[in-house]
N, CA, C and O atoms as a Tripos MOL2 file, in Angstrom:
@<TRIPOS>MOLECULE
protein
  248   247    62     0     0
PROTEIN
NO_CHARGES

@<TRIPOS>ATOM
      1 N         325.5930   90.7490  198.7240 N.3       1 UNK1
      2 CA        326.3660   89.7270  199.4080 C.3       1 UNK1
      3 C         325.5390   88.4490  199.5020 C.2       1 UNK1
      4 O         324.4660   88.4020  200.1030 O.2       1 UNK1
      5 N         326.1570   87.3080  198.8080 N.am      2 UNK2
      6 CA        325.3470   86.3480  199.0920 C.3       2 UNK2
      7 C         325.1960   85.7720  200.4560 C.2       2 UNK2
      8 O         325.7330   86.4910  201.2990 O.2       2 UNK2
      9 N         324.6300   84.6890  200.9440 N.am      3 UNK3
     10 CA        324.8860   84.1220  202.2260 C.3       3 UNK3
     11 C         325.8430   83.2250  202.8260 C.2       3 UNK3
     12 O         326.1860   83.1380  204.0050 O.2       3 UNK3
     13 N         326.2370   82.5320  201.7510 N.am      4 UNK4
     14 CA        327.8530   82.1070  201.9870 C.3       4 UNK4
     15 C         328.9970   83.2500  202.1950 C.2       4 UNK4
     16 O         329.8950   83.2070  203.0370 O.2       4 UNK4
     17 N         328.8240   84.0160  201.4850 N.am      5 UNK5
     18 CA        329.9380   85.6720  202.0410 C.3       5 UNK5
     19 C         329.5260   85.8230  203.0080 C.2       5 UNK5
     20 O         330.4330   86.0010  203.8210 O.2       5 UNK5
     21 N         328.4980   85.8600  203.4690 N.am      6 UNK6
     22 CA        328.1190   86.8240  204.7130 C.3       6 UNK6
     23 C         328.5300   86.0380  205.8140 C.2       6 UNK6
     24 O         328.8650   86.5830  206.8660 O.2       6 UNK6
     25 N         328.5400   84.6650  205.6580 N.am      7 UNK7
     26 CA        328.3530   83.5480  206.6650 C.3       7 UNK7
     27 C         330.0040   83.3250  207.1410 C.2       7 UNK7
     28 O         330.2790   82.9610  208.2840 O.2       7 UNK7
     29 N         331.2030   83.6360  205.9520 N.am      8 UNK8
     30 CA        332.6050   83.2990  205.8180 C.3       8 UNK8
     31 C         332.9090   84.8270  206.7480 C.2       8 UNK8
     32 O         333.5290   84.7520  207.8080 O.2       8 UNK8
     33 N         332.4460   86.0680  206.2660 N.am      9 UNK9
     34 CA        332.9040   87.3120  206.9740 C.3       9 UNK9
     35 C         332.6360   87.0990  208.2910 C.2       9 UNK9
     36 O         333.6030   87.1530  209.0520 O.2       9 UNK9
     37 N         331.0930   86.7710  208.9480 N.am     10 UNK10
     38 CA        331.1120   86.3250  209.9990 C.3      10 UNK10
     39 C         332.0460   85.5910  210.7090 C.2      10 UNK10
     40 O         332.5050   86.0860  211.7390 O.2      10 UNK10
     41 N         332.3520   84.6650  210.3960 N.am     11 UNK11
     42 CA        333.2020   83.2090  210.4860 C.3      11 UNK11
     43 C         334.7390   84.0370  210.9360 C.2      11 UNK11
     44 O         335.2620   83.9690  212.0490 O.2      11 UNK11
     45 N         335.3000   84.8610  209.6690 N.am     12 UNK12
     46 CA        336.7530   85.3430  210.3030 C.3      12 UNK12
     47 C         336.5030   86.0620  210.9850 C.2      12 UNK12
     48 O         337.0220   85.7560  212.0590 O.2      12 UNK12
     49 N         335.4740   87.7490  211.1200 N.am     13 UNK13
     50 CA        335.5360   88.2670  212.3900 C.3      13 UNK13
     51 C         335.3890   87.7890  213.3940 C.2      13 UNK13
     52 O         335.6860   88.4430  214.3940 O.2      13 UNK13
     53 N         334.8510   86.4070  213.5250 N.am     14 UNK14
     54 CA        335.0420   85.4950  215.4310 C.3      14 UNK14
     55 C         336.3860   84.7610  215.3500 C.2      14 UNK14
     56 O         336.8050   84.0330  216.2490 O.2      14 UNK14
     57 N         337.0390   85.0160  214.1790 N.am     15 UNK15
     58 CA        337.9020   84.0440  214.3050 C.3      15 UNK15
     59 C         338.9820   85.3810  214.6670 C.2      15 UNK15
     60 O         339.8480   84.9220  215.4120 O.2      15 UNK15
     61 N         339.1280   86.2240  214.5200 N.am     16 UNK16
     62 CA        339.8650   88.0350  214.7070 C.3      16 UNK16
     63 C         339.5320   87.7150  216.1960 C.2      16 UNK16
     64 O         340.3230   87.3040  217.0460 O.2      16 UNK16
     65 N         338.3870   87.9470  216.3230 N.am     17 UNK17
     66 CA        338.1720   88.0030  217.9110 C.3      17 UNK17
     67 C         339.2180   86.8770  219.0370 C.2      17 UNK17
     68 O         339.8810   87.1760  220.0310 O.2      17 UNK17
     69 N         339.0080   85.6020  218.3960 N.am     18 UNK18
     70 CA        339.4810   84.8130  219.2350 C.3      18 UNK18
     71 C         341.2040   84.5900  219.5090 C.2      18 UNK18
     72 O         341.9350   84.1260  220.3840 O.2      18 UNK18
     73 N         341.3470   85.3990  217.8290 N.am     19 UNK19
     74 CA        342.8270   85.0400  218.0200 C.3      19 UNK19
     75 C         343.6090   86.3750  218.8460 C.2      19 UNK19
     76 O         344.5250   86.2920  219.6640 O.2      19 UNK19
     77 N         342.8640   87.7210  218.2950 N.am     20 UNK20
     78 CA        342.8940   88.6850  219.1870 C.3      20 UNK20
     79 C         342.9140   88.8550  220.5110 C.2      20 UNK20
     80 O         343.9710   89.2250  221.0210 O.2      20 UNK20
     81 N         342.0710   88.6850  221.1120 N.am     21 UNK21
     82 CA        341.2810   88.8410  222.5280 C.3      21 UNK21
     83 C         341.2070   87.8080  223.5340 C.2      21 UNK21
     84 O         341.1520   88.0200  224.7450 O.2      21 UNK21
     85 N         341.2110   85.8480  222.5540 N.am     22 UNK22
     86 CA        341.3270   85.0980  223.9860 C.3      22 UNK22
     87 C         342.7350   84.4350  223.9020 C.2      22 UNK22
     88 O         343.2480   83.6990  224.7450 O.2      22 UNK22
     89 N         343.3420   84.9160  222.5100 N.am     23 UNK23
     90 CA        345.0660   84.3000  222.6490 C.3      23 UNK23
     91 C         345.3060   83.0440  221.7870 C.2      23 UNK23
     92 O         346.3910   82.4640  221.7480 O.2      23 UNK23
     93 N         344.0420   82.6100  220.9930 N.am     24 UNK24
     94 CA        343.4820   81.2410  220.5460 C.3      24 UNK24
     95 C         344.5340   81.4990  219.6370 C.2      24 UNK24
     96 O         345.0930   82.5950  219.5950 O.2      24 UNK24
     97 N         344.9290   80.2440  218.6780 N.am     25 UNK25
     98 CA        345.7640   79.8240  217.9220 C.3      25 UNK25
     99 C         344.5280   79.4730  216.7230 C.2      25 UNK25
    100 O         343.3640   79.1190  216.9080 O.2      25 UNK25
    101 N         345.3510   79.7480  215.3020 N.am     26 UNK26
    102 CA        344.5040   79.8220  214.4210 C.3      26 UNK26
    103 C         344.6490   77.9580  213.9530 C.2      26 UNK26
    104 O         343.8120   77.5380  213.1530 O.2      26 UNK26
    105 N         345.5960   77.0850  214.4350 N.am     27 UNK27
    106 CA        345.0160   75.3910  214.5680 C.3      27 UNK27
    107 C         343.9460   75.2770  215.2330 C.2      27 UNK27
    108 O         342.9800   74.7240  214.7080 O.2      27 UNK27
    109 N         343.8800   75.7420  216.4580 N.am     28 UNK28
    110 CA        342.9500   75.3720  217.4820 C.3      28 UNK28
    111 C         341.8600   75.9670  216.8080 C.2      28 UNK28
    112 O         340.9560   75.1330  216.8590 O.2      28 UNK28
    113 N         341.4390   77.0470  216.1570 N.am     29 UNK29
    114 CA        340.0030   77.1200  215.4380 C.3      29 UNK29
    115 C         339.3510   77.7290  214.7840 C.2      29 UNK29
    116 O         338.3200   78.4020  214.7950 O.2      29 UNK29
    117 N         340.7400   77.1280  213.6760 N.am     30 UNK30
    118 CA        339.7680   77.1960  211.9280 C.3      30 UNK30
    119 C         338.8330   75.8080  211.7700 C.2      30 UNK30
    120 O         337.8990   75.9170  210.9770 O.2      30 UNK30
    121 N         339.0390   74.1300  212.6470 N.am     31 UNK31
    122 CA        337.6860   73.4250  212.1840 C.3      31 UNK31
    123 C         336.6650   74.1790  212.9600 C.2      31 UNK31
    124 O         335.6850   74.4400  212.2610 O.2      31 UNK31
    125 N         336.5980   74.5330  213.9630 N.am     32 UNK32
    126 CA        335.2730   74.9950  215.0370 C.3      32 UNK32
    127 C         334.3990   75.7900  213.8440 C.2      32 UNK32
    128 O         333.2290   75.4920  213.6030 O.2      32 UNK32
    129 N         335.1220   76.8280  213.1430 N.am     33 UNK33
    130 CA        334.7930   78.0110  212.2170 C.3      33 UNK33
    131 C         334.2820   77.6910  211.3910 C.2      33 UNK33
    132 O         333.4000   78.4490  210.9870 O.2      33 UNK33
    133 N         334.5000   76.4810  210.6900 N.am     34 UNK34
    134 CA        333.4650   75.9110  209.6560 C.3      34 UNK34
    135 C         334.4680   75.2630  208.1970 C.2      34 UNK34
    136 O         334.2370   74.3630  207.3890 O.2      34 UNK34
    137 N         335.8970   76.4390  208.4070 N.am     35 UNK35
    138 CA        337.1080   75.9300  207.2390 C.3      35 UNK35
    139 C         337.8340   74.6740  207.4920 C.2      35 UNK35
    140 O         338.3050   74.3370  208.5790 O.2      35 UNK35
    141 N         337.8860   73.9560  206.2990 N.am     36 UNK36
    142 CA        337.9230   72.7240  205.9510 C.3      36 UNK36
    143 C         339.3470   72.4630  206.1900 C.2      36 UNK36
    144 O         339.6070   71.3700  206.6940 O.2      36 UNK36
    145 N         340.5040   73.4070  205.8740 N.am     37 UNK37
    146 CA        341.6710   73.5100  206.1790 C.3      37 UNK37
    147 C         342.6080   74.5090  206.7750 C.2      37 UNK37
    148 O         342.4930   75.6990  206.4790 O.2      37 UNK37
    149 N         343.0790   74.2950  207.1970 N.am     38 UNK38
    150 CA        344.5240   75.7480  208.1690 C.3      38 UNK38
    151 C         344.6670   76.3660  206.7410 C.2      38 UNK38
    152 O         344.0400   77.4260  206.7450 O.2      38 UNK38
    153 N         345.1680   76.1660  205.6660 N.am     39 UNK39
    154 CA        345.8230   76.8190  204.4390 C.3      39 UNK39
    155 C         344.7290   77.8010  203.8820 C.2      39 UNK39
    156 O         344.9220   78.9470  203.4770 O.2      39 UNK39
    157 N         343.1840   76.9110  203.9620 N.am     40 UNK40
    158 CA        342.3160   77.7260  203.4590 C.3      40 UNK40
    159 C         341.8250   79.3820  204.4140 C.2      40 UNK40
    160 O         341.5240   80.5140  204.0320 O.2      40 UNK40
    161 N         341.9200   78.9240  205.3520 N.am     41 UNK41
    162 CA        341.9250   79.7930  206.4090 C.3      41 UNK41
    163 C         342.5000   80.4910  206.8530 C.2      41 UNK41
    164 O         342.0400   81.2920  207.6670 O.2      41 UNK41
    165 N         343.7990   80.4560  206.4710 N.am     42 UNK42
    166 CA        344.9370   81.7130  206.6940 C.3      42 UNK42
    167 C         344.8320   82.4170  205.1700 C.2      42 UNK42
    168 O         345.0350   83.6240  205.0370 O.2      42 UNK42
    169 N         344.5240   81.6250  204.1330 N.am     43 UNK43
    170 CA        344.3490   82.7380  203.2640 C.3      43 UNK43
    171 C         343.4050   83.3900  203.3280 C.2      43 UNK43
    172 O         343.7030   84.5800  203.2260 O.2      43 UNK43
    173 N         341.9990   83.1580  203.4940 N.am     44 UNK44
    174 CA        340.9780   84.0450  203.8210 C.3      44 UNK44
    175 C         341.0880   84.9310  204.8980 C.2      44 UNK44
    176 O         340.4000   85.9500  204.8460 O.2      44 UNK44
    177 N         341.5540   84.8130  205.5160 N.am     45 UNK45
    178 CA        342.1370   85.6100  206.5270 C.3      45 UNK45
    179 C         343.1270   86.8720  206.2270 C.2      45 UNK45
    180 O         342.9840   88.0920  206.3120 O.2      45 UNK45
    181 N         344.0390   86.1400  205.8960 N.am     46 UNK46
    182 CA        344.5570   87.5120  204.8950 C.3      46 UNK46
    183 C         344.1270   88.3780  204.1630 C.2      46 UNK46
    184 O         344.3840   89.5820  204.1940 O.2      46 UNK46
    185 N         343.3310   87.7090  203.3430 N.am     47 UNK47
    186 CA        342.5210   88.2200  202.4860 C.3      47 UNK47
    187 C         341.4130   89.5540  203.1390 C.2      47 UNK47
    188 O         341.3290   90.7640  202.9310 O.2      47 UNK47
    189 N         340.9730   88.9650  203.6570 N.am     48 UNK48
    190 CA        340.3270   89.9990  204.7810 C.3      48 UNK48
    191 C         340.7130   91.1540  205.5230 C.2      48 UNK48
    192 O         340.1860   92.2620  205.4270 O.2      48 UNK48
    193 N         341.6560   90.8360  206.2630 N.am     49 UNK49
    194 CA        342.6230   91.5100  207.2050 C.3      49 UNK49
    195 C         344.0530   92.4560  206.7610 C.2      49 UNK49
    196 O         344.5790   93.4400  207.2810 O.2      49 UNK49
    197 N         344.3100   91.7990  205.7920 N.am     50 UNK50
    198 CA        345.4880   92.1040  205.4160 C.3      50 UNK50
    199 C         347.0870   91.8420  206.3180 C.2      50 UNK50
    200 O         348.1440   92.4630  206.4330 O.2      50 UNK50
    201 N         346.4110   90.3360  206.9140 N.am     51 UNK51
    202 CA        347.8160   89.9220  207.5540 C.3      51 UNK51
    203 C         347.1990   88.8240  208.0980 C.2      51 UNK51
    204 O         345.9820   88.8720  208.2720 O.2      51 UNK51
    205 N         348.0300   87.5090  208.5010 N.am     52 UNK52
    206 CA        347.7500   86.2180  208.6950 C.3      52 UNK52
    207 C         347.5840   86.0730  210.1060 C.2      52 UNK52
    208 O         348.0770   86.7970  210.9700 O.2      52 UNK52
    209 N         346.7850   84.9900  210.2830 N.am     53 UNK53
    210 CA        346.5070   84.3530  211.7830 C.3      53 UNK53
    211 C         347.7720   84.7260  212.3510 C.2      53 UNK53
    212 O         347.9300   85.5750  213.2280 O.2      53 UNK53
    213 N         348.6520   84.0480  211.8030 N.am     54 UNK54
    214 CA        350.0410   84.4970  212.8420 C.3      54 UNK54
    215 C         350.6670   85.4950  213.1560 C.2      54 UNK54
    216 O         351.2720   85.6430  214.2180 O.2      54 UNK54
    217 N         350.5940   86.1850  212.3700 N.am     55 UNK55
    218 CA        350.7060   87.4040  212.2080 C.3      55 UNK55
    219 C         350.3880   88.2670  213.6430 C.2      55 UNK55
    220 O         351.2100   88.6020  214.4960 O.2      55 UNK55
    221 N         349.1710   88.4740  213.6270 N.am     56 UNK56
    222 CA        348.1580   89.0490  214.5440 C.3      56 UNK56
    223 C         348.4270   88.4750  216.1650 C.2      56 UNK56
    224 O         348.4060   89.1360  217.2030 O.2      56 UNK56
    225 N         348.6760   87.0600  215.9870 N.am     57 UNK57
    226 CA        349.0890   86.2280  216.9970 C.3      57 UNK57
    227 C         350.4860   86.4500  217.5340 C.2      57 UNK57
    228 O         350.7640   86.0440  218.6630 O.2      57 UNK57
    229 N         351.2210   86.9640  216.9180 N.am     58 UNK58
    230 CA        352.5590   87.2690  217.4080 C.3      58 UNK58
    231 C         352.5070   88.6900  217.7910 C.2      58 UNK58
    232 O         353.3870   89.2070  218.4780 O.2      58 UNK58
    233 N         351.8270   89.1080  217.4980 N.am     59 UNK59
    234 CA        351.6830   90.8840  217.6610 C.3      59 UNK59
    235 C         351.0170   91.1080  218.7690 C.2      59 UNK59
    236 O         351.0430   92.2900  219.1120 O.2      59 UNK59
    237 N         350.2050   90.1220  219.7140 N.am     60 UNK60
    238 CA        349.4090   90.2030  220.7010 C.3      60 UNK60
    239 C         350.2880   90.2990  221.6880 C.2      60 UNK60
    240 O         350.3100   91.1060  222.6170 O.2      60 UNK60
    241 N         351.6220   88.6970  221.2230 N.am     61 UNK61
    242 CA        352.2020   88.2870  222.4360 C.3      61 UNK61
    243 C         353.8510   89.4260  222.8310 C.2      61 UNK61
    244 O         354.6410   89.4610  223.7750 O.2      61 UNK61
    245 N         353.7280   90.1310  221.6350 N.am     62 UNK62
    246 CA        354.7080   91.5070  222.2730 C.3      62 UNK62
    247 C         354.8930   92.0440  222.5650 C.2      62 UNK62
    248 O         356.0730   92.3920  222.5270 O.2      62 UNK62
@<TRIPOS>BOND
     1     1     2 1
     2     2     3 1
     3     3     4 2
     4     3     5 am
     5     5     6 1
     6     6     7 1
     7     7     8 2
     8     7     9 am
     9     9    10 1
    10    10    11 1
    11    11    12 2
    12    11    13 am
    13    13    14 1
    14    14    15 1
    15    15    16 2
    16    15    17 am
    17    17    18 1
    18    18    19 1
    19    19    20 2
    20    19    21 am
    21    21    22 1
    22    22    23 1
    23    23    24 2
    24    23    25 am
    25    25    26 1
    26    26    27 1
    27    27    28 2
    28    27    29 am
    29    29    30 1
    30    30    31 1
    31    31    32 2
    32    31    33 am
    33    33    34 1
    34    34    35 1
    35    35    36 2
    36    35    37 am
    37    37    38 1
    38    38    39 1
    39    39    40 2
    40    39    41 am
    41    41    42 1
    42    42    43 1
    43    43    44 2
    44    43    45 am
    45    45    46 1
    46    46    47 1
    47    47    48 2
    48    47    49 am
    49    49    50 1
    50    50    51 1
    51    51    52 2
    52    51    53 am
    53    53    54 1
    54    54    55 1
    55    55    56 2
    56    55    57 am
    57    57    58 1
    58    58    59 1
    59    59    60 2
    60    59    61 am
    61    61    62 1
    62    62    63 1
    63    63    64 2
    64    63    65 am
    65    65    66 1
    66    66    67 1
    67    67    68 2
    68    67    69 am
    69    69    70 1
    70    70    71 1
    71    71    72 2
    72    71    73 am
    73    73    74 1
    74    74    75 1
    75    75    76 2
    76    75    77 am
    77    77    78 1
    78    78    79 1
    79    79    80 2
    80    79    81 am
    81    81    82 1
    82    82    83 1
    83    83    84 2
    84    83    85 am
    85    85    86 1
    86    86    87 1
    87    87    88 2
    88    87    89 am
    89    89    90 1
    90    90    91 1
    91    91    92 2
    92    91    93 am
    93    93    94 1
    94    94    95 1
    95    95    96 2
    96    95    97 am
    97    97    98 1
    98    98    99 1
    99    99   100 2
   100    99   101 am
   101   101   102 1
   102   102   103 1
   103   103   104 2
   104   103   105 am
   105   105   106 1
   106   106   107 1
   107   107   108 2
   108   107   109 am
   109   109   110 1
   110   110   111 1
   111   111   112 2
   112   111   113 am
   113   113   114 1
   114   114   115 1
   115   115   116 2
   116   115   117 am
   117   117   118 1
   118   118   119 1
   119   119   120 2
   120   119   121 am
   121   121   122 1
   122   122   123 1
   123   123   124 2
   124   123   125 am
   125   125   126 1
   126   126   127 1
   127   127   128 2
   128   127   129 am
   129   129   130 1
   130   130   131 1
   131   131   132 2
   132   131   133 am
   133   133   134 1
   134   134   135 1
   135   135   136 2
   136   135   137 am
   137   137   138 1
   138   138   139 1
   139   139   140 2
   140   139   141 am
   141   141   142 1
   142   142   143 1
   143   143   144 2
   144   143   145 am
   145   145   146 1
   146   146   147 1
   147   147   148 2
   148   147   149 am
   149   149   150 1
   150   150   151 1
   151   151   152 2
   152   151   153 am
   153   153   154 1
   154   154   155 1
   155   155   156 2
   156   155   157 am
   157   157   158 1
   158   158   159 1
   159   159   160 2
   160   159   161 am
   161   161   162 1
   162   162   163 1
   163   163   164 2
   164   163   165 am
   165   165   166 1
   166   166   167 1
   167   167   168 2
   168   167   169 am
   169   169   170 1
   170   170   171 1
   171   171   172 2
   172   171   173 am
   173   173   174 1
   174   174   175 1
   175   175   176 2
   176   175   177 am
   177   177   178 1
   178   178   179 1
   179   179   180 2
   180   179   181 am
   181   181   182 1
   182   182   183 1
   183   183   184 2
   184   183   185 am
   185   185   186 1
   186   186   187 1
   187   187   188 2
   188   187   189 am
   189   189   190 1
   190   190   191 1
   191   191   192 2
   192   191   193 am
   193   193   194 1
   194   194   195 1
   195   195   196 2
   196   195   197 am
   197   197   198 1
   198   198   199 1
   199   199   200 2
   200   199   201 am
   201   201   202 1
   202   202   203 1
   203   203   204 2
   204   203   205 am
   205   205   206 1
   206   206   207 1
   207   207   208 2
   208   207   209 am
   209   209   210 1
   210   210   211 1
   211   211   212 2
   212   211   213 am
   213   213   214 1
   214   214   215 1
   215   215   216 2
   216   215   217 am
   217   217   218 1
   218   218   219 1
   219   219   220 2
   220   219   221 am
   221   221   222 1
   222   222   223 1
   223   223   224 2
   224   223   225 am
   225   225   226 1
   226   226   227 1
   227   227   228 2
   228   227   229 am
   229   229   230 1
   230   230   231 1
   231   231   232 2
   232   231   233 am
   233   233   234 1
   234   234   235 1
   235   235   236 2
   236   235   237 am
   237   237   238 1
   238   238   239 1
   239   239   240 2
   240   239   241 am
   241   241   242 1
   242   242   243 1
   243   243   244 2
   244   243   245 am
   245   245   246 1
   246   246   247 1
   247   247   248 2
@<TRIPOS>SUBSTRUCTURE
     1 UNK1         2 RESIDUE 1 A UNK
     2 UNK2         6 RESIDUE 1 A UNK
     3 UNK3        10 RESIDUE 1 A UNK
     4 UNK4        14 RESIDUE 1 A UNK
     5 UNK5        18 RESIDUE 1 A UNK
     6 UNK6        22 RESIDUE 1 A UNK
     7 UNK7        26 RESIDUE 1 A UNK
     8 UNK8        30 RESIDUE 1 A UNK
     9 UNK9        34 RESIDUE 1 A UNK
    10 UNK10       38 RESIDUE 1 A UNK
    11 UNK11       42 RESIDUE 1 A UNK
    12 UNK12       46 RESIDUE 1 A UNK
    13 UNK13       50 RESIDUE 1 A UNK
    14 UNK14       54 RESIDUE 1 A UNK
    15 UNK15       58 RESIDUE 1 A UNK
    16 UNK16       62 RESIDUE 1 A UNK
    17 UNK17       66 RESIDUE 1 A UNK
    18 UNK18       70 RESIDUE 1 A UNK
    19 UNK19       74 RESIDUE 1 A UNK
    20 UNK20       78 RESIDUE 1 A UNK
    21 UNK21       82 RESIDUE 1 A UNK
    22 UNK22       86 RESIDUE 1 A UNK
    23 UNK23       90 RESIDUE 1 A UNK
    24 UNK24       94 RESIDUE 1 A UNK
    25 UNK25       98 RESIDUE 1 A UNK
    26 UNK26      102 RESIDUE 1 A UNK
    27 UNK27      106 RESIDUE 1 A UNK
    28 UNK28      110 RESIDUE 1 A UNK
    29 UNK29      114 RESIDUE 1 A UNK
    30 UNK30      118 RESIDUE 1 A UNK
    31 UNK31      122 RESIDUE 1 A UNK
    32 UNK32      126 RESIDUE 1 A UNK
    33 UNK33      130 RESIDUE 1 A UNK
    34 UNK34      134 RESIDUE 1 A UNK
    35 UNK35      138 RESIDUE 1 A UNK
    36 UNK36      142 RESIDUE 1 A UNK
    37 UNK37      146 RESIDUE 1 A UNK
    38 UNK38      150 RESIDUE 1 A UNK
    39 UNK39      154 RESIDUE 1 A UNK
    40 UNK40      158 RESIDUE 1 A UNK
    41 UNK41      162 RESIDUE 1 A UNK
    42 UNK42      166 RESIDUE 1 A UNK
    43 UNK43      170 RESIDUE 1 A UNK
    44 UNK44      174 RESIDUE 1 A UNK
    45 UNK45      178 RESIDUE 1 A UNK
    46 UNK46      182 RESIDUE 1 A UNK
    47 UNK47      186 RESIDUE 1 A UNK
    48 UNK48      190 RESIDUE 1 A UNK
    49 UNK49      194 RESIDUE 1 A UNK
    50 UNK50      198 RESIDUE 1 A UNK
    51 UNK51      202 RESIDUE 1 A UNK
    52 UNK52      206 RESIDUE 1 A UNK
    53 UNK53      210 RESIDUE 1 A UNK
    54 UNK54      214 RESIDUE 1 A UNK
    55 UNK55      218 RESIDUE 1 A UNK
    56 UNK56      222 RESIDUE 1 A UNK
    57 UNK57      226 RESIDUE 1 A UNK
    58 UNK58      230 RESIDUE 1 A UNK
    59 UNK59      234 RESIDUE 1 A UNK
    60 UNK60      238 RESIDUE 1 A UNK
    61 UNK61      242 RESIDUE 1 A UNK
    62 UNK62      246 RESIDUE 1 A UNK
């Protein structure tokens, strides 16, 4: 794993956490996270997870 992978896996598991656990919205913080855009960031996210910021975010609030 290079250190940019390692640094992006990091990056979405706080970003899992936040959208998980404090209710955060994936606008409010994919810039904090380091991704340059919402689009880039819900796909990596997916990619990861196997389901989108919103996704996860709507599933909290049901």
């Amino acid at each position: 794993t290079s250190p940019r992978s390692w640094l992006q896996q990091k990056r979405l598991e706080e970003a899992h956490f936040l959208l998980k656990e404090k209710g955060q919205t994936a606008s409010n913080i994919y810039l904090d996270l380091g991704f340059e855009n919402l689009s880039h960031f819900s796909y990596a996210f997916k990619k990861k997870f196997g389901h989108t910021p919103a996704e996860l975010t709507n599933t909290n609030r049901s």
